[in-house]
BALOBA-1460 file (C-alpha; in Angstrom, 3 decimals):
// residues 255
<rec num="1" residu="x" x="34.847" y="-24.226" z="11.787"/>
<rec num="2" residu="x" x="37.314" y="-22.042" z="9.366"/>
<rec num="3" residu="x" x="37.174" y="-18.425" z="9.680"/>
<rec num="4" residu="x" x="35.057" y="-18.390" z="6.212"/>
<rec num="5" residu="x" x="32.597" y="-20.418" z="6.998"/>
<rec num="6" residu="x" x="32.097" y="-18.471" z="10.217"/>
<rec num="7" residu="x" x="31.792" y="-15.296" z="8.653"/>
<rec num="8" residu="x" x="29.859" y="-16.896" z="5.873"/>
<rec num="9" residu="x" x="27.086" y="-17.853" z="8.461"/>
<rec num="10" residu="x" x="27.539" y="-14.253" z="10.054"/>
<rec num="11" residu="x" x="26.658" y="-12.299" z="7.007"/>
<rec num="12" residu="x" x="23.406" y="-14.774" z="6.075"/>
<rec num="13" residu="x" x="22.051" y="-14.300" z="9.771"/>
<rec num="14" residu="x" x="22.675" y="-10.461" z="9.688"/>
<rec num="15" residu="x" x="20.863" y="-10.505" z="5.759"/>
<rec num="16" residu="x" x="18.157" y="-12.970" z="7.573"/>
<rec num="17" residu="x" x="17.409" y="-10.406" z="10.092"/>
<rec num="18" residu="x" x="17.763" y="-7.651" z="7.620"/>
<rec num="19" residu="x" x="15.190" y="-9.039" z="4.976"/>
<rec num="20" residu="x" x="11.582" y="-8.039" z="6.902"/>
<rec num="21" residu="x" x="12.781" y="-4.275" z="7.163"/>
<rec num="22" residu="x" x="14.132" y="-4.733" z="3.241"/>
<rec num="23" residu="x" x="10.915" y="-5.833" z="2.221"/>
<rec num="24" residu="x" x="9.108" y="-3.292" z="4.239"/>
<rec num="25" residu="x" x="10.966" y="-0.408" z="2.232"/>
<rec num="26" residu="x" x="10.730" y="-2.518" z="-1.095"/>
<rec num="27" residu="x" x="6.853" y="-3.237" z="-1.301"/>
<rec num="28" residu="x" x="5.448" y="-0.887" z="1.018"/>
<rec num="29" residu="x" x="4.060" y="2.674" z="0.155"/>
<rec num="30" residu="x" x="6.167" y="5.495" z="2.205"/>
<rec num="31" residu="x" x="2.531" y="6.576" z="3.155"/>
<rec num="32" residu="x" x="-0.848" y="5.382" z="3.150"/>
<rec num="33" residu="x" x="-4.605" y="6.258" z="4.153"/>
<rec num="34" residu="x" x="-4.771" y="3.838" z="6.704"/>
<rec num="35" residu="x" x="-7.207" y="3.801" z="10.323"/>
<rec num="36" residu="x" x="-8.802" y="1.983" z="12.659"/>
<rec num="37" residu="x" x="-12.374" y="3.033" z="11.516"/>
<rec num="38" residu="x" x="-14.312" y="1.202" z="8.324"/>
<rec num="39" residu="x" x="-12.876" y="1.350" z="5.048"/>
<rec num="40" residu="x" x="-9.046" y="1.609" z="5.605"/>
<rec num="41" residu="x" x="-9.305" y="-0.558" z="9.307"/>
<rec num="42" residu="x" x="-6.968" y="-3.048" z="10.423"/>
<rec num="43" residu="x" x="-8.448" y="-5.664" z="8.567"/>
<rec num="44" residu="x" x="-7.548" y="-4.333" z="5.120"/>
<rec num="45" residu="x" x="-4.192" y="-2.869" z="5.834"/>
<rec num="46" residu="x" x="-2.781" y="-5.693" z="3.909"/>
<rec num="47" residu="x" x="-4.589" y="-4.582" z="1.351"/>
<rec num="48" residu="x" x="-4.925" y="-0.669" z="1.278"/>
<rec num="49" residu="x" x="-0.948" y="-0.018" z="2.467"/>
<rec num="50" residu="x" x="1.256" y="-3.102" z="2.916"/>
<rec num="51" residu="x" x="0.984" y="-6.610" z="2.418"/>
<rec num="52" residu="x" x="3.081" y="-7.885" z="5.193"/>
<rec num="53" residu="x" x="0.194" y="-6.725" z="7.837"/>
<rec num="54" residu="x" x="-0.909" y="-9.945" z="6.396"/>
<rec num="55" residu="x" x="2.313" y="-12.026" z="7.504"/>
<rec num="56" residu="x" x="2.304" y="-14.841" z="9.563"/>
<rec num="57" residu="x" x="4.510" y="-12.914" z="12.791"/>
<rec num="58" residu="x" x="2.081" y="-10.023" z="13.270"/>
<rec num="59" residu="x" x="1.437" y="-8.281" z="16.545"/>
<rec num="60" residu="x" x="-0.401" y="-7.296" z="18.909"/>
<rec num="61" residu="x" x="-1.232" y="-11.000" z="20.028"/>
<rec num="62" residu="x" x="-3.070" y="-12.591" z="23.541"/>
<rec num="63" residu="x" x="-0.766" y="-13.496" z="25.719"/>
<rec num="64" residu="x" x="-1.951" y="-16.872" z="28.064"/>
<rec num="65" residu="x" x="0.407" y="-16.841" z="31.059"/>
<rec num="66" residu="x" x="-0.415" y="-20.366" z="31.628"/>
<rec num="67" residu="x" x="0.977" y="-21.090" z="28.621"/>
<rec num="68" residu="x" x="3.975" y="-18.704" z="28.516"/>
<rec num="69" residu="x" x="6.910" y="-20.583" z="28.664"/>
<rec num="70" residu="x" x="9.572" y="-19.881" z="32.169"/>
<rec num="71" residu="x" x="12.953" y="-19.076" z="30.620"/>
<rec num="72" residu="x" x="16.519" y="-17.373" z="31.802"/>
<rec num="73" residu="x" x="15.888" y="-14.061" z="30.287"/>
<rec num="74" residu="x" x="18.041" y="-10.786" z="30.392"/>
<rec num="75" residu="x" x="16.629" y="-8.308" z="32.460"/>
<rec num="76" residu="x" x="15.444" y="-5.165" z="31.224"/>
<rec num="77" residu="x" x="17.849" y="-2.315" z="32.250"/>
<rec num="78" residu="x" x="16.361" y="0.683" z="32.112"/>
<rec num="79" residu="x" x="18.525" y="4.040" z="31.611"/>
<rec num="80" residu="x" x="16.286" y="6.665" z="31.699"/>
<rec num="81" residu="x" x="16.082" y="10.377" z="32.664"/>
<rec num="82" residu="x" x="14.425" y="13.669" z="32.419"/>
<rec num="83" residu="x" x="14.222" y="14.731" z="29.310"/>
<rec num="84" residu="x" x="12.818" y="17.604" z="26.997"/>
<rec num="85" residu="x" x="10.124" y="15.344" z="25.006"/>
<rec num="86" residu="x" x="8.219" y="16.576" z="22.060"/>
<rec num="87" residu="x" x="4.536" y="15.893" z="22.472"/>
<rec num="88" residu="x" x="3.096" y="15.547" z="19.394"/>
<rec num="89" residu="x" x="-0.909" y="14.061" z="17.547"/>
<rec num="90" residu="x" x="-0.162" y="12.932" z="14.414"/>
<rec num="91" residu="x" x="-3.727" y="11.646" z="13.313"/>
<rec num="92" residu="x" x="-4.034" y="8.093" z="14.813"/>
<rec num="93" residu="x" x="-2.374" y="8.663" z="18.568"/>
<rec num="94" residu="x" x="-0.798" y="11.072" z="21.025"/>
<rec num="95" residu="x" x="2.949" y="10.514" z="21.505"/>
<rec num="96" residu="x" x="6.366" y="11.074" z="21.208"/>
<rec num="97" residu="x" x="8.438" y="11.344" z="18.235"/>
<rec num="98" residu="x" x="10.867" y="13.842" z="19.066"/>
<rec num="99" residu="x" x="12.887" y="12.995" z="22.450"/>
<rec num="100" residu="x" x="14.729" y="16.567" z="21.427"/>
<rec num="101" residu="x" x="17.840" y="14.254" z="23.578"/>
<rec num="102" residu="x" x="18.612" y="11.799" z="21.155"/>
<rec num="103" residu="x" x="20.597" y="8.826" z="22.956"/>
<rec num="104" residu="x" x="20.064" y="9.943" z="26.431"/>
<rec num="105" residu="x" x="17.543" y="7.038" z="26.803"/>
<rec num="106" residu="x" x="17.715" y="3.711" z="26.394"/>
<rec num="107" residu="x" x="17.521" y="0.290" z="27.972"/>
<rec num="108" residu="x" x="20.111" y="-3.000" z="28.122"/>
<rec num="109" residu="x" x="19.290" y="-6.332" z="27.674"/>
<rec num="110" residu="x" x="22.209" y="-8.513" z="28.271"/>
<rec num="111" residu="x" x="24.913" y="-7.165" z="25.955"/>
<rec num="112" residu="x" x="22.615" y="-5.035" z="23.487"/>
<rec num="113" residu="x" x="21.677" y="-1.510" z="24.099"/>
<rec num="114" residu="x" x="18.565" y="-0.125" z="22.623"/>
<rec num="115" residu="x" x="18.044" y="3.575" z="22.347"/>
<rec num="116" residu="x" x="14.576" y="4.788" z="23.142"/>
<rec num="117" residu="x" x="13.234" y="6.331" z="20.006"/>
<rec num="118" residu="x" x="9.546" y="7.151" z="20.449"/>
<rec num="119" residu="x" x="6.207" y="6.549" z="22.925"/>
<rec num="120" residu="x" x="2.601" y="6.641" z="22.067"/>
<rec num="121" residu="x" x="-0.839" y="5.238" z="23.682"/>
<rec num="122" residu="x" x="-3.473" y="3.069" z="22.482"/>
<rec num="123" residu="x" x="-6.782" y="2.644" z="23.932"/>
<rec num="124" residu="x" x="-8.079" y="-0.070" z="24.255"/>
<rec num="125" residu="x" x="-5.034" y="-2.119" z="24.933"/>
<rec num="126" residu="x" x="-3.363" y="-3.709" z="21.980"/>
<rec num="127" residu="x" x="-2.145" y="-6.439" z="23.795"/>
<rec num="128" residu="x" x="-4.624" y="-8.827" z="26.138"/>
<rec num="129" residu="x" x="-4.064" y="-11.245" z="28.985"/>
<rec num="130" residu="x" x="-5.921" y="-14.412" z="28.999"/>
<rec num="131" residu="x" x="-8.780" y="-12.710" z="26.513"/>
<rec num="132" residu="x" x="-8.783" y="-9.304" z="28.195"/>
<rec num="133" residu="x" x="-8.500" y="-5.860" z="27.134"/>
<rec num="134" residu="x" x="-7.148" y="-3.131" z="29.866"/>
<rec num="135" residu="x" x="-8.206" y="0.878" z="28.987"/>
<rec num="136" residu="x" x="-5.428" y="1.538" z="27.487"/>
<rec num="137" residu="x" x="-1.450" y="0.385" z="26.769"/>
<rec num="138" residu="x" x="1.661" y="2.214" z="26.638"/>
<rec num="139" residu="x" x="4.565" y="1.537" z="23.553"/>
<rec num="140" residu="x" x="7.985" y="2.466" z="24.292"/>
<rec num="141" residu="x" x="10.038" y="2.077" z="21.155"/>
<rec num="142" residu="x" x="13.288" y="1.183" z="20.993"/>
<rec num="143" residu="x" x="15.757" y="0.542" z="18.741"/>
<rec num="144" residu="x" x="19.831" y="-0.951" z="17.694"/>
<rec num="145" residu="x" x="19.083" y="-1.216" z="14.102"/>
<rec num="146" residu="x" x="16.245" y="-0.773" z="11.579"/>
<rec num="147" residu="x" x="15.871" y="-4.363" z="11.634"/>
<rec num="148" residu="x" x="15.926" y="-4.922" z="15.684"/>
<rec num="149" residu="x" x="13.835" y="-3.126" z="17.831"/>
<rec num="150" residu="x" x="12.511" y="-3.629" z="21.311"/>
<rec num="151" residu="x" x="9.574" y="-2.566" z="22.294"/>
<rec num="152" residu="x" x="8.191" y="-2.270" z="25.827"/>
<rec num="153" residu="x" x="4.595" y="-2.481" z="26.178"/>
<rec num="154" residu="x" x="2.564" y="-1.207" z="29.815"/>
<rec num="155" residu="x" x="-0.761" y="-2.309" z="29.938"/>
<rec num="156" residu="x" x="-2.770" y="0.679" z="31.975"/>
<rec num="157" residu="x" x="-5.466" y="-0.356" z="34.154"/>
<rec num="158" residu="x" x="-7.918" y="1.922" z="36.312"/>
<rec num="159" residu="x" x="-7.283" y="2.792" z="40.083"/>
<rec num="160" residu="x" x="-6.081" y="6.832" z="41.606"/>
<rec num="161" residu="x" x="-4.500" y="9.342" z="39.947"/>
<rec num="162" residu="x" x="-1.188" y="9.067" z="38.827"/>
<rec num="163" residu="x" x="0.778" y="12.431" z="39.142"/>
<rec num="164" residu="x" x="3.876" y="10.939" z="37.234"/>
<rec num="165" residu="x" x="1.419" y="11.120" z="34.045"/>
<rec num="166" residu="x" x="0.463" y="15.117" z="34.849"/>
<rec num="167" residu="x" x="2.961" y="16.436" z="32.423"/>
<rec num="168" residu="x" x="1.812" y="14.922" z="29.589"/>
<rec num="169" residu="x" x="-2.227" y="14.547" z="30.343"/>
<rec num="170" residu="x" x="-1.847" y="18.803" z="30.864"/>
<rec num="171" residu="x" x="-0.673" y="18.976" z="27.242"/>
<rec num="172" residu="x" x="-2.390" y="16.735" z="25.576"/>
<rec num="173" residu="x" x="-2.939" y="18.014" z="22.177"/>
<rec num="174" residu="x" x="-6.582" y="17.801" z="21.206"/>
<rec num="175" residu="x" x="-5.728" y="17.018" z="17.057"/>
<rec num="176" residu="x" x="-3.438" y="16.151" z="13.975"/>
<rec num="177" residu="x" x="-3.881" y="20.111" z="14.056"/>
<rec num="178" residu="x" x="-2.604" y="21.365" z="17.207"/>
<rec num="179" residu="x" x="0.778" y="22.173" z="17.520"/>
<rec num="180" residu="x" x="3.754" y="19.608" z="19.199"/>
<rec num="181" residu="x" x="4.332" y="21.017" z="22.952"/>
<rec num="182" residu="x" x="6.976" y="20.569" z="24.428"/>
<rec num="183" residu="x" x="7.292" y="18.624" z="27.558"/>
<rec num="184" residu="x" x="9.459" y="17.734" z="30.574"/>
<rec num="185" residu="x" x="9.446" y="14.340" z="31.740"/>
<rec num="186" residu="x" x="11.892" y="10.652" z="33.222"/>
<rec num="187" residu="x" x="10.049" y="8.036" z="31.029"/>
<rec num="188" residu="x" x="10.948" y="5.944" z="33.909"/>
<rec num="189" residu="x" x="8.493" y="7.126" z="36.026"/>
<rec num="190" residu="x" x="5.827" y="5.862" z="33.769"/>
<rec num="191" residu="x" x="6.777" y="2.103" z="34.269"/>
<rec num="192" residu="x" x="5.667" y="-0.257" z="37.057"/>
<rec num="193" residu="x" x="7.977" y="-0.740" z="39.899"/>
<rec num="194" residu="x" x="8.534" y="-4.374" z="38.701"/>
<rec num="195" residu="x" x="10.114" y="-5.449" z="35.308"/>
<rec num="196" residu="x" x="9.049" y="-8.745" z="34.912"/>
<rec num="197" residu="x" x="7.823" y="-9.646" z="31.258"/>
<rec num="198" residu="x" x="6.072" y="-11.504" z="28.524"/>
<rec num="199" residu="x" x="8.304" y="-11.420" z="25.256"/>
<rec num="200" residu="x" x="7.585" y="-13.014" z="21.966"/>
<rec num="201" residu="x" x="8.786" y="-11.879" z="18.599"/>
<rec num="202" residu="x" x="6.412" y="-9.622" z="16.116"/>
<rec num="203" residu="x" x="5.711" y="-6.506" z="14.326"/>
<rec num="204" residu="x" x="5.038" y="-3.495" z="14.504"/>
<rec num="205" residu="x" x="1.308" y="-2.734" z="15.090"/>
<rec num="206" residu="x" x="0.533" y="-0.275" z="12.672"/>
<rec num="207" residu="x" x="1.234" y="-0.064" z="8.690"/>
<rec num="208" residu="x" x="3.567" y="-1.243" z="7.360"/>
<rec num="209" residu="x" x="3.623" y="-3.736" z="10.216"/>
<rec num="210" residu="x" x="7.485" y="-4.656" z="9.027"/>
<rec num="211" residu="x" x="7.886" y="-8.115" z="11.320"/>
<rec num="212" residu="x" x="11.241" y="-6.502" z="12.948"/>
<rec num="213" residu="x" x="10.250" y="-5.761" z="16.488"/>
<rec num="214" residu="x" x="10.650" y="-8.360" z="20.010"/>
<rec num="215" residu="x" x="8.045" y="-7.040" z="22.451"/>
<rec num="216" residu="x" x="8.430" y="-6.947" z="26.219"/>
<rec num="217" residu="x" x="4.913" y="-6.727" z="27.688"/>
<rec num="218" residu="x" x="5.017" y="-6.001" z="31.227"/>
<rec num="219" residu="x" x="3.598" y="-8.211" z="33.804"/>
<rec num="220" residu="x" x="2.648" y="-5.686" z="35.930"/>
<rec num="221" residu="x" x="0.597" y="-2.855" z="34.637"/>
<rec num="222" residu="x" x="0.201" y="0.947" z="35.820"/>
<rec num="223" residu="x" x="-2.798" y="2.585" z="36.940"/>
<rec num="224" residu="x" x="-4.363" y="5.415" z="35.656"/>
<rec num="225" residu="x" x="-7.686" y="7.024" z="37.249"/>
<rec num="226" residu="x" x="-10.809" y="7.046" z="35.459"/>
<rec num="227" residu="x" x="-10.751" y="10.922" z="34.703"/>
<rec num="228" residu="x" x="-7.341" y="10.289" z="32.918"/>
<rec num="229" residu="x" x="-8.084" y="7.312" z="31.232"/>
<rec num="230" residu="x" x="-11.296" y="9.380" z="29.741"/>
<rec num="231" residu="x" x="-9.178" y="12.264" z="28.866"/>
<rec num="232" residu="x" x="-7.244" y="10.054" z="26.642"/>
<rec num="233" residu="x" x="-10.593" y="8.474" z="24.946"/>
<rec num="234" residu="x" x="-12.113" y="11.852" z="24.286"/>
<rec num="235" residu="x" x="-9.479" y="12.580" z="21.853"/>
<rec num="236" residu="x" x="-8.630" y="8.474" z="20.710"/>
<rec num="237" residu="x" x="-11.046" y="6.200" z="21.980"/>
<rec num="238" residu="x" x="-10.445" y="2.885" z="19.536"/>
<rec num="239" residu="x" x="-7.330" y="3.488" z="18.152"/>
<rec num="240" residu="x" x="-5.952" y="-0.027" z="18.752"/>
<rec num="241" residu="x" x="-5.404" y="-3.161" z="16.218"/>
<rec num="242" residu="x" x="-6.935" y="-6.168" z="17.314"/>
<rec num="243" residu="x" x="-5.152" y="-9.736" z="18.068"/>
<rec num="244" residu="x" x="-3.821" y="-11.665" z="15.838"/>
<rec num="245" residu="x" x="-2.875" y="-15.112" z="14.948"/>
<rec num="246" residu="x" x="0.318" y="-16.199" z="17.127"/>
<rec num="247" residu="x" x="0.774" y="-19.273" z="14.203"/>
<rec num="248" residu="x" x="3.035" y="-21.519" z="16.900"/>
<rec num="249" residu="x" x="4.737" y="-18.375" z="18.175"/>
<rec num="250" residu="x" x="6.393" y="-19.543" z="21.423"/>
<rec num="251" residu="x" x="5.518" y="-16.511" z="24.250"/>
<rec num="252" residu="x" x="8.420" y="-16.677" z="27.171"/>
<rec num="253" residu="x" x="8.480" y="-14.755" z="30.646"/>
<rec num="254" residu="x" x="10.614" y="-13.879" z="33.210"/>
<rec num="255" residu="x" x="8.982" y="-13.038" z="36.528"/>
C-alpha cells in the first residue's frame, strides 16, 4: 500500500469517527428542556432536543452475559488519586464536573489514555443484567477526544455501609440551587476490587445522546447500604433512561 493511500484511509477513519460528535454540534440545540418525567422524558428526546437520541447505537442497553461474546480485551488501567473534586446538582443528577485537577486522573486501555473528565449517579440503574435493574449505577467519564470517550459504568447494589462513599453522601447537595462543595476524594476507591467488564459501543445517555462513547460496565458491582442508597433517591429517585434497542450490537467481556 503507497504512503497515499495509507494516509488516505487514515484521514476517512479519523472523519468516520469524527462525524457522530459533528452532527451532535450541527443539529443539536446547545440546550434543551429535557427530563425524565412526562412531557420532555426519554421517549421524546428525539423530538424535544436532538434527533440522534433516536439513532440506531443508543445506550443504556441490557446486557445478557450468556450472550456476551469472550474476547482478548485490554485491561482497564486505572490511574487514580486523591483529588479536590467539585460536587455539584445540576438539575437531573448529583456529580462531578469539576475535578479542580485536570489530568491527574485517568485510565489506559492498551495504548490509549483516557483522562477522567466527570462522575454522576443514576438511580435506578441505567444499565441491566439479564432484565434487571440494581438501585442505582455509577458513570465515570472519560475522554481522548470529543469523538472517543470511555465510559466506566458500576452498577450499585444493596449490602453495609460503604465508608469510601462518606465524602460525597455528607455533601450531597439537596438541589440545582445549592451551591457546588467541594470535596476530597481517590475515585478509585469507589470501584470494585475486580475489573472485569462488559463493553459494547453507544452513546451517551442523556441529550444529545451524540453516539461517541464505548462503555465498560463492570462485572462486579459495589454495595451501598440501604440508608445510602435512600439518601440518593430522596433527592433523584428516577433519574435514569430506560434500555434501548441493541439493533445487532455485538456486547464483548473480559472476565
Amino acid at each position: 500500500m503507497s504512503r497515499a493511500i495509507a494516509s488516505t484511509l487514515i484521514l476517512a477513519s479519523a472523519l468516520a469517527l469524527a462525524a457522530p460528535a459533528a452532527a451532535a454540534e450541527r443539529i443539536c440545540p446547545a440546550s434543551c428542556d429535557w427530563g425524565y418525567g412526562p412531557g420532555g422524558g426519554p421517549d421524546r428526546w428525539g423530538e424535544v432536543c436532538c434527533p440522534l437520541c433516536d439513532g440506531r447505537r443508543q445506550s443504556p442497553i441490557d446486557i445478557l452475559p450468556g450472550k456476551a461474546k469472550a474476547a482478548e480485551l485490554p485491561e482497564i488501567r486505572v490511574s487514580y488519586r486523591e483529588s479536590h473534586l467539585e460536587l455539584s446538582n445540576d438539575g437531573h443528577t448529583i456529580g462531578v464536573a469539576d475535578l479542580l485537577t485536570p489530568g491527574a486522573n485517568f485510565i489506559e486501555l492498551g495504548e490509549s489514555r483516557y483522562a477522567l473528565t466527570g462522575l454522576h449517579f443514576h438511580s435506578l440503574s441505567e444499565h441491566t443484567i439479564g432484565g434487571r435493574h440494581s438501585p442505582m449505577e455509577l458513570h465515570l467519564e472519560h475522554r481522548r477526544t470529543s469523538w472517543d470517550l470511555a465510559t466506566i459504568a458500576v452498577l450499585i447494589d444493596e449490602g453495609p455501609d460503604n465508608p469510601a462513599f462518606a465524602p460525597l453522601w455528607s455533601a450531597l447537595p439537596a438541589s440545582a440551587d445549592d451551591p457546588a462543595r467541594t470535596v476530597i476524594l481517590d475515585p478509585d476507591t469507589l470501584l470494585p476490587e475486580s475489573r472485569g467488564y462488559y463493553t459494547y459501543l453507544g452513546s451517551l445517555t442523556v441529550p444529545n445522546c451524540a453516539e461517541t462513547v464505548t462503555w465498560y460496565v463492570l462485572r462486579e458491582p459495589v454495595l451501598l447500604s440501604a440508608a445510602q442508597i435512600d439518601a440518593f433517591r430522596a433527592i433523584y429517585d428516577h433519574n435514569y433512561r430506560p434500555v434501548q434497542e441493541p439493533n445487532g450490537r455485538v456486547v464483548r467481556t473480559r472476565e
